[in-house]
C-alpha positions as CSV (number, residue, x, y, z in Angstrom):
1,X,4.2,18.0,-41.5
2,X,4.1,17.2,-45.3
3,X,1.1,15.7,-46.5
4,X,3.2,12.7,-48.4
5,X,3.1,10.1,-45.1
6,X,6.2,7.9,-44.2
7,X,5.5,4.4,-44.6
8,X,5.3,3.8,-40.6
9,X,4.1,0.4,-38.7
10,X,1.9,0.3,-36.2
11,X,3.7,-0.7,-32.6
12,X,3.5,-4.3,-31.3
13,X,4.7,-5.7,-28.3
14,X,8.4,-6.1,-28.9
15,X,8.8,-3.2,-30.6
16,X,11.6,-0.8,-29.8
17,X,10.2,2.7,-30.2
18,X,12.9,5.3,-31.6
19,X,15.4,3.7,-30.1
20,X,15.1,3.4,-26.4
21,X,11.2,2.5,-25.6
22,X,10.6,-1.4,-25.6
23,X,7.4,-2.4,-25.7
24,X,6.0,-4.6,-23.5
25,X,2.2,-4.8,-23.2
26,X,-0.7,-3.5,-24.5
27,X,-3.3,-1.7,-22.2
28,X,-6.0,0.1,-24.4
29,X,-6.7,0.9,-27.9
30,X,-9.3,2.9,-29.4
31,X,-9.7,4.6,-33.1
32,X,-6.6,6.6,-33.3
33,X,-4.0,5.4,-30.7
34,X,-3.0,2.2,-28.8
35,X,-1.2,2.4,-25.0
36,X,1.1,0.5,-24.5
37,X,3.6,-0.5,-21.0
38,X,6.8,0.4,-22.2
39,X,10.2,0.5,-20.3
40,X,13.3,2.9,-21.4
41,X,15.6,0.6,-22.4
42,X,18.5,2.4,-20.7
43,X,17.0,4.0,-17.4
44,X,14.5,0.9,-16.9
45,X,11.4,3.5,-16.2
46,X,8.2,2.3,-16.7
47,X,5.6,4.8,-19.2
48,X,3.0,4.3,-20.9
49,X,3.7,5.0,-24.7
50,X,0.7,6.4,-26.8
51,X,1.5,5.6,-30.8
52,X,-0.9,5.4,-33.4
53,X,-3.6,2.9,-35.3
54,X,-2.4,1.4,-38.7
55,X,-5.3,3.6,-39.5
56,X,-4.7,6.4,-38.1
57,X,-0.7,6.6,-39.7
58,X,-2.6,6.9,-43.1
59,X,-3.6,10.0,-41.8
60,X,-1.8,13.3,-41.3
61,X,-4.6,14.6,-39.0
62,X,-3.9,12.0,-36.6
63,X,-0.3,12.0,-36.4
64,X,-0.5,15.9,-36.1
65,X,-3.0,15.0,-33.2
66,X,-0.8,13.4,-31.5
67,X,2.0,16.0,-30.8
68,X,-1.1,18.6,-30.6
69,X,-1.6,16.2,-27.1
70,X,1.9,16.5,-26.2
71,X,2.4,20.2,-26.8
72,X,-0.7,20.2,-24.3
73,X,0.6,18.0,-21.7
74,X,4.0,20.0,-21.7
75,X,1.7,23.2,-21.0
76,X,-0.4,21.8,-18.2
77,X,2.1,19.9,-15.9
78,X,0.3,19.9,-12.5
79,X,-0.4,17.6,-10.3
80,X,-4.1,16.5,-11.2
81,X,-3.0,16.2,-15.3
82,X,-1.4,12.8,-16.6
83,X,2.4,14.0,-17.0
84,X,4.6,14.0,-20.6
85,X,7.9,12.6,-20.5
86,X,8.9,12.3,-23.8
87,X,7.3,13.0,-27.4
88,X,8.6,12.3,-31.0
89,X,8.4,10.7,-34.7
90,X,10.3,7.4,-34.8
91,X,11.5,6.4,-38.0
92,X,9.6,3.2,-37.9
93,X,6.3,3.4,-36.1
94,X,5.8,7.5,-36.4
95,X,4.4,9.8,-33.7
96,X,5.0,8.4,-29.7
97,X,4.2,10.7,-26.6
98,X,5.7,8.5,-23.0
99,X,3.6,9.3,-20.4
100,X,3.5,8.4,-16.7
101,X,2.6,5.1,-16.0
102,X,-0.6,5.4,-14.0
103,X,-1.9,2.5,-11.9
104,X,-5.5,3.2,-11.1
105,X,-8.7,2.8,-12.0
106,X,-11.0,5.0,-14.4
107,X,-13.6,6.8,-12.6
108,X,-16.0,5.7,-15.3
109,X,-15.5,1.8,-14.3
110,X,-16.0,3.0,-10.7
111,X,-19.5,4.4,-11.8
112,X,-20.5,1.3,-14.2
113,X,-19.9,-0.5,-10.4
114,X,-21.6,1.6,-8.2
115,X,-24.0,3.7,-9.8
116,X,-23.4,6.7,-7.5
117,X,-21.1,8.3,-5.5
118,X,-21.5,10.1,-1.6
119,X,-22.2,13.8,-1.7
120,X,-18.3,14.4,0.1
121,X,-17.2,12.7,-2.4
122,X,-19.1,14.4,-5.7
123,X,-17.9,17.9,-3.8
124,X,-14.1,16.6,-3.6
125,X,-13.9,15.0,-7.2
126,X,-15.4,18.5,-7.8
127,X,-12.7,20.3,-6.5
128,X,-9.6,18.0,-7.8
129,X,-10.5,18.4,-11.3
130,X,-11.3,22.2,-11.3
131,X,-8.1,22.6,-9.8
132,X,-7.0,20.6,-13.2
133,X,-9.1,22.9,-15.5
134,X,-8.0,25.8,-13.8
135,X,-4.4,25.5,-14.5
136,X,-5.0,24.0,-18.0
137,X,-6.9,27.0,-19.5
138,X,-4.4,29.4,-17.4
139,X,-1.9,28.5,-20.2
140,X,-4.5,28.3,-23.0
141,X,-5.7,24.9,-22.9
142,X,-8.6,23.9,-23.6
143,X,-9.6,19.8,-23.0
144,X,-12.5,19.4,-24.5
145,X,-13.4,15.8,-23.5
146,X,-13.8,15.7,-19.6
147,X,-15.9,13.1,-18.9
148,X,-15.4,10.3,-16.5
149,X,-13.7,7.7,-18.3
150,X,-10.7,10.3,-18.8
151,X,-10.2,10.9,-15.0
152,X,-8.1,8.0,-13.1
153,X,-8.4,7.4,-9.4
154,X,-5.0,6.6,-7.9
155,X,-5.0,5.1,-4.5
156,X,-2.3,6.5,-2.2
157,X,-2.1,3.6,0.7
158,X,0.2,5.9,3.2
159,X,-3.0,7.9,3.5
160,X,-5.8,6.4,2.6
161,X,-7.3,8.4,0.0
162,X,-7.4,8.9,-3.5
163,X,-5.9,11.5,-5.9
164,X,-7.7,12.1,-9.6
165,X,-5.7,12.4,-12.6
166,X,-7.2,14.1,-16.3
167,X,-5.9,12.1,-18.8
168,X,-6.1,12.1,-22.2
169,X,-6.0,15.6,-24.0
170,X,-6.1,14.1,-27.3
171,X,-8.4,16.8,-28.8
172,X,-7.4,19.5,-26.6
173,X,-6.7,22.8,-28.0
174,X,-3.7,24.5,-27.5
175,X,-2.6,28.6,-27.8
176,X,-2.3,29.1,-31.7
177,X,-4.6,26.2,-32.5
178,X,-6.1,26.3,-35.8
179,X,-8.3,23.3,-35.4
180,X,-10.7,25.0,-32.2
181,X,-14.1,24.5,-34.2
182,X,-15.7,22.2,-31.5
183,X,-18.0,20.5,-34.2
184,X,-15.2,19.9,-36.7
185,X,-15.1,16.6,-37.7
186,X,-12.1,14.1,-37.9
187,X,-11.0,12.7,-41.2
188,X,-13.1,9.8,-39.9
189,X,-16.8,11.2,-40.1
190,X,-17.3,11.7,-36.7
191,X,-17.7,14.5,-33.9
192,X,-14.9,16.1,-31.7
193,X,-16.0,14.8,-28.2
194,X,-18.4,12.6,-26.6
195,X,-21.9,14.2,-27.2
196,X,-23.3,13.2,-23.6
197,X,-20.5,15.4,-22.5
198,X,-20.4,18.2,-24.6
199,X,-22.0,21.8,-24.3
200,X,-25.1,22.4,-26.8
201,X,-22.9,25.2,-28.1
202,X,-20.5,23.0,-29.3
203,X,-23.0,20.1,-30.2
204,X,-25.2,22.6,-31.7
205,X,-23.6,25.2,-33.2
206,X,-20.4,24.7,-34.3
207,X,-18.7,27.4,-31.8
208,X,-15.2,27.2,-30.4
209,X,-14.7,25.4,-26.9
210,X,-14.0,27.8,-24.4
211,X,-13.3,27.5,-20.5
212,X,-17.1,27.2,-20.2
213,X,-17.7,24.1,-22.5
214,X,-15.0,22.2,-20.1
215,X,-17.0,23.9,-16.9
216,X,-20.5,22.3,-18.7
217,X,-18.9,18.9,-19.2
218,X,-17.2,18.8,-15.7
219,X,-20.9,19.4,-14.8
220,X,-22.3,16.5,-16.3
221,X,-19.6,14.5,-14.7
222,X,-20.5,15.5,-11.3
223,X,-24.2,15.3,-12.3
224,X,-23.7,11.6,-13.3
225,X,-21.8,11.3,-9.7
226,X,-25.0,11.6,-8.0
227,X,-27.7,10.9,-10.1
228,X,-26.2,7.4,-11.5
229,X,-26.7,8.6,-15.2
230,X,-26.1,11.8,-17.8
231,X,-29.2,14.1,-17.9
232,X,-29.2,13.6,-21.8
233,X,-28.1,10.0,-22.4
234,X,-28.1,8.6,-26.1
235,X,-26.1,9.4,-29.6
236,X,-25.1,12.7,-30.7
237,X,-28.8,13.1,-32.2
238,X,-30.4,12.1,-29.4
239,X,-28.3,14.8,-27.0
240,X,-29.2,17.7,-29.7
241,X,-32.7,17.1,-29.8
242,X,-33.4,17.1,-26.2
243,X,-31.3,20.5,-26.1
244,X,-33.7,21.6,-29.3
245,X,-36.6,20.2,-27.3
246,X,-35.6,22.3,-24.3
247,X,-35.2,19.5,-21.5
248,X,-34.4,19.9,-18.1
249,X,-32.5,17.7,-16.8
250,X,-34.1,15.9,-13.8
251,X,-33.5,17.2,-10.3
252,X,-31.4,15.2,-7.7
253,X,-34.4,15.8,-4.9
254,X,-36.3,13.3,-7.1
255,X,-34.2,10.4,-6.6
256,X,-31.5,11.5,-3.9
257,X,-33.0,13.3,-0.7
258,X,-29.3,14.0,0.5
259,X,-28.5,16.2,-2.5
260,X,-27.9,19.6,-0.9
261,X,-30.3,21.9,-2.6
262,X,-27.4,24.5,-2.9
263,X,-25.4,21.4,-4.9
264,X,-28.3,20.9,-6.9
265,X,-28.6,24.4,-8.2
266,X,-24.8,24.9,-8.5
267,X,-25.0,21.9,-10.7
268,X,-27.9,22.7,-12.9
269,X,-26.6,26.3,-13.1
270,X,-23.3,24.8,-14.5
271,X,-25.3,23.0,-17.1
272,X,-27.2,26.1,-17.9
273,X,-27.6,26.7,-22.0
274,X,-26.8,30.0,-21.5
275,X,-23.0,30.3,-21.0
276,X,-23.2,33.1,-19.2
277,X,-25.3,31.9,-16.6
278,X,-22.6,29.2,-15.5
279,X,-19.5,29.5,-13.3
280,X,-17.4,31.5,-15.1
281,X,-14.5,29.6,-15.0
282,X,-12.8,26.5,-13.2
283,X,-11.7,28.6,-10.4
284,X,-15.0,30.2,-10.0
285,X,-16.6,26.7,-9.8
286,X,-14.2,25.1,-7.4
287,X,-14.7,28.2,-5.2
288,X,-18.7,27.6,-5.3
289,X,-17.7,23.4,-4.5
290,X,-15.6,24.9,-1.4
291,X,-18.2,27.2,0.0
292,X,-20.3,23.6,0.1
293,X,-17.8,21.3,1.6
294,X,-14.1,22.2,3.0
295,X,-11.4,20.6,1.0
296,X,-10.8,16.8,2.6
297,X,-9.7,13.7,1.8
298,X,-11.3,12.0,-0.9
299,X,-11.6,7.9,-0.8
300,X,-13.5,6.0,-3.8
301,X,-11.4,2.8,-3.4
302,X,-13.2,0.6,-1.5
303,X,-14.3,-2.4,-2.9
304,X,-17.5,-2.3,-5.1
305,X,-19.6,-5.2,-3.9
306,X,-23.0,-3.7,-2.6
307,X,-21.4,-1.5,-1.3
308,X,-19.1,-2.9,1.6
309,X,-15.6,-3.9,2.3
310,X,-15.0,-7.3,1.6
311,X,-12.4,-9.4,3.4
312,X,-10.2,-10.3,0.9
313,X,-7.5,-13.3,0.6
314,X,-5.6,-12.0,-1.7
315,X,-4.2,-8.2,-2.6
316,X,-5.9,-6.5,-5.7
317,X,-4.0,-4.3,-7.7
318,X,-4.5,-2.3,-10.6
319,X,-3.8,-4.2,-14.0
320,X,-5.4,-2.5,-17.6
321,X,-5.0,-5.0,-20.4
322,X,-6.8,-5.8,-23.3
323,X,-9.2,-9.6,-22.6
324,X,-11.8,-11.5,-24.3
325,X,-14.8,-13.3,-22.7
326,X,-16.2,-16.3,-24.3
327,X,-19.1,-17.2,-22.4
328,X,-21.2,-19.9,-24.6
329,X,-20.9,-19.4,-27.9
330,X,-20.8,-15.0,-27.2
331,X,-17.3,-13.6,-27.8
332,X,-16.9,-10.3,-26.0
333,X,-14.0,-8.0,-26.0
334,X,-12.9,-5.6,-23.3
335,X,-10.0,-4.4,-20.7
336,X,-9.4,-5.2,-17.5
337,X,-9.4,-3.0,-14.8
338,X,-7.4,-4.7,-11.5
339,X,-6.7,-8.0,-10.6
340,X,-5.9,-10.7,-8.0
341,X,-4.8,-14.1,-7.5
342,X,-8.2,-15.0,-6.9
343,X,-9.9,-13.2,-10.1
344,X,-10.3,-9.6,-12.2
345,X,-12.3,-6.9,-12.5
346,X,-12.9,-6.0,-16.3
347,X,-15.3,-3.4,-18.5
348,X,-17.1,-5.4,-21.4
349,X,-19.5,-4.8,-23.8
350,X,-21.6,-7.6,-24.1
351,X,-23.8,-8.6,-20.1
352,X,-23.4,-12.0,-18.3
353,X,-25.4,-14.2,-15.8
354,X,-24.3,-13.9,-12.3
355,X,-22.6,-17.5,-11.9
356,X,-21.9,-18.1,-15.0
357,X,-18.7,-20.2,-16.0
358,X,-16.3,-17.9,-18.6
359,X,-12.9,-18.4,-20.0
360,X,-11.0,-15.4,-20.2
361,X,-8.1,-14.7,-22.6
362,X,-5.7,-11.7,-21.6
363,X,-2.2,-11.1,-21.4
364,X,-0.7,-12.2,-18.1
365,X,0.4,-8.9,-16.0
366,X,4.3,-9.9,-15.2
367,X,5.4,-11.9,-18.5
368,X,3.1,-10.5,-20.7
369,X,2.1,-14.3,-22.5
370,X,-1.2,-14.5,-23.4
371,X,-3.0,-17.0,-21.2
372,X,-6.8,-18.5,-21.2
373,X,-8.6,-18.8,-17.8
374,X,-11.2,-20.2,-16.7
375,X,-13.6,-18.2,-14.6
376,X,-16.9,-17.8,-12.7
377,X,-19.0,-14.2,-12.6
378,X,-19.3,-13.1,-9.2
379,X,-21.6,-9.7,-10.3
380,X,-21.8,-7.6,-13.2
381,X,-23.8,-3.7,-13.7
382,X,-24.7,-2.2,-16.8
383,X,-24.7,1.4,-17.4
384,X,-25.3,2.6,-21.4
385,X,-24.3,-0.1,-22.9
386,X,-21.0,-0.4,-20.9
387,X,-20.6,-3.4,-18.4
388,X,-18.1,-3.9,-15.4
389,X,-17.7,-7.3,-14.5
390,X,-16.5,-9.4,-11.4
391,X,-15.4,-12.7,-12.2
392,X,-13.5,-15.3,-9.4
393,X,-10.5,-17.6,-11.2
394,X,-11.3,-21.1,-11.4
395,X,-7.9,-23.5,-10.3
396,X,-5.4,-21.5,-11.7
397,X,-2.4,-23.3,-13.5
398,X,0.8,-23.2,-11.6
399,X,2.7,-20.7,-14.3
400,X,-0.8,-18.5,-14.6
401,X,-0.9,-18.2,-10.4
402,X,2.9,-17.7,-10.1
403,X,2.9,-14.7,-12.6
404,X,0.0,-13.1,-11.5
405,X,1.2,-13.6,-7.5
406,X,5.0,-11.8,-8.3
407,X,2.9,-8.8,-10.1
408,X,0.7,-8.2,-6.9
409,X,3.2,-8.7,-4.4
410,X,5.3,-6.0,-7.0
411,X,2.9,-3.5,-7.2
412,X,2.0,-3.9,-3.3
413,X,5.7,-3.4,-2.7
414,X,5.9,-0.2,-4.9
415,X,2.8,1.3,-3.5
416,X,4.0,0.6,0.5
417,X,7.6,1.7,-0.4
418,X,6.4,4.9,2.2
419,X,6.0,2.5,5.0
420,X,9.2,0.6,5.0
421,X,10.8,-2.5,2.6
422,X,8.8,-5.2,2.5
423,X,9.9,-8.7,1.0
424,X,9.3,-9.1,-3.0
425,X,8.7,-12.2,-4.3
426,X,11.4,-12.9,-7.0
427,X,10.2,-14.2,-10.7
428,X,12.2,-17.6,-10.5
């Protein structure tokens, strides 16, 4: 790619992406790219289409970036990876990669929720993801950012249990990759990765990510499972110095008695500084995970209230959209995680008072018109600086209700498609 840019826009809703992806909604933005719900405009498909920032455009790194991700996907199609469907340069918004439309939750909202997961549960998220890692670095691929908020947890209702996807391999190396320097840093000023995550060879010295940097950051993920927080939480400085200051991170027996010693030190060994004195490799790390605990089902998706399965009136589904909460005179931005008619689960990053009266504003899930609600928080838990929040509607307006009602009886319907037809409400 030439270094003189196109002129390219950045997608909105609307937007018809190289001629046959309309946009419909957005569901998360961060630095570089924006997702958005798009539908093929001659097959009807549902994806999710990744483009690019206004910011990012400006930038050849980024848009080079982008099809570095979908060369990536296209070499780790699997079942526990995110699948490609489509990549390309559109004449008018640039770089696109259409992805499979994923309707779950992040496991790093679950964790906001509930702190910490069961010991099953740690060794079969375990398992999934090495199975993921395993097959990426087979052909050559490298992820580089696992960390919770990159694996989704999709429900499968005709069993019961949950299946893990590893998303976003947005600064993945590939076979032939120039850019490998784990410490390189983006045309923005800041740090391949998300330091909590990231092995101290990487953080500290500058070396290429190798199967072993993924094995040390699928570590900390498990780590965080059952401990409720990273061993070294805080900025990028903050991480380095505690590996400079040679810190341990704290043992499970001092907080969890039902930590299996033999997890424990598979864990911590995982973590090790030394590279050789982890797991080899993926395979060699799921292997240790199945000598723990056979391969079962695993089930996150019960309902996060202390804890227990609540009763509930009205079906929740997954929804991720952009929303702001004004509560007072606080503005707060976030996304939304699922919803219902009677209220939404969202990540924000500003706290609020149990029973305190909010009005959210968010993109309504069927028709996609922004609407502002009125709402009460039920709960909210903190973790880092990162807040998931419960909040039940107040008296919903007839249009607001209706819309959100034909989206939950549609995404019900999809999901129980495996037990028979059931009636859909149709959109009037």
């Amino acid at each position: 790619m030439s270094a003189a840019l196109e002129p390219y826009h950045e997608a909105r809703p609307a937007a018809l992406v190289d001629q046959r992806y309309v946009v419909k909604r957005e569901i998360a933005r961060g630095a570089m790219g924006v997702v958005f719900e798009a539908q093929h405009r001659i097959l009807g498909t549902t994806v999710a289409l990744k483009t690019l920032t206004s910011h990012a455009l400006e930038w050849v790194g980024g848009q080079e970036r982008l099809m570095r991700e979908a060369r990536a996907l296209a070499l780790c199609r699997h079942p526990r990876v995110v699948g490609a469907i489509d990549a390309g340069i559109c004449g008018t918004y640039g770089p696109f990669l259409a992805l499979e439309m994923l309707d779950g939750r992040s496991m790093g909202s679950m964790l906001i929720a509930r702190q910490r997961f069961a010991v099953d549960q740690v060794i079969a998220i375990g398992q999934q993801l090495c199975d993921a890692l395993h097959w990426a670095h087979r052909k050559g691929v490298i992820h580089r950012d696992v960390k919770p908020a990159n694996v989704i947890v999709l429900h499968d209702d005709s069993t019961g249990s949950d299946q893990l996807r590893l998303i976003d391999f947005g600064i993945a190396t590939v076979p032939g990759d120039k850019d490998v320097v784990g410490r390189k840093l983006t045309g923005h000023g800041e740090v391949l990765g998300t330091a909590e995550y990231m092995a101290p060879e990487q953080l500290l010295e500058g070396l290429p990510a190798d199967a072993r940097s993924d094995v040390y950051s699928l570590s900390v993920l498990l780590y965080e499972c059952l401990a409720g927080d990273v061993p070294y939480p805080g900025s990028g400085m903050a991480v380095a110095a505690s590996y400079l200051a040679g810190i341990v991170p704290q043992p499970f027996s001092a907080t969890r008695a039902d930590v299996p010693a033999a997890l424990e030190s598979l864990i911590l060994s995982a973590m090790s500084r030394d590279v050789t004195k982890r797991p080899a490799s993926a395979a060699a790390f799921g292997a240790a995970l199945a000598m723990l605990g056979p391969r079962g089902a695993l089930q996150l998706s019960a309902p996060v209230e202390d804890g227990a399965r609540a009763q509930r009136q009205y079906p929740r589904v997954p929804y991720a959209a952009p929303v702001r909460i004004v509560c007072r005179d606080t503005k707060s931005d976030g996304r939304t995680e699922d919803i219902s008619e009677g209220g939404l689960l969202l990540l924000a990053d500003v706290p609020v008072e149990n029973g305190e009266h909010v009005q959210v504003r968010m993109p309504l899930p069927a028709s996609g018109r922004v609407a502002t609600i009125d709402a009460i928080v039920r709960w909210c838990k903190s973790v880092r600086g990162r807040h998931a929040i419960g909040l039940a509607f107040g008296e919903l307006p007839t249009d607001v209700r209706t819309d959100v009602q034909h989206y939950a009886h549609f995404m019900v319907r999809d999901r129980d498609l495996a037990r028979g037809p059931t009636e859909l409400i149709e959109a009037r």
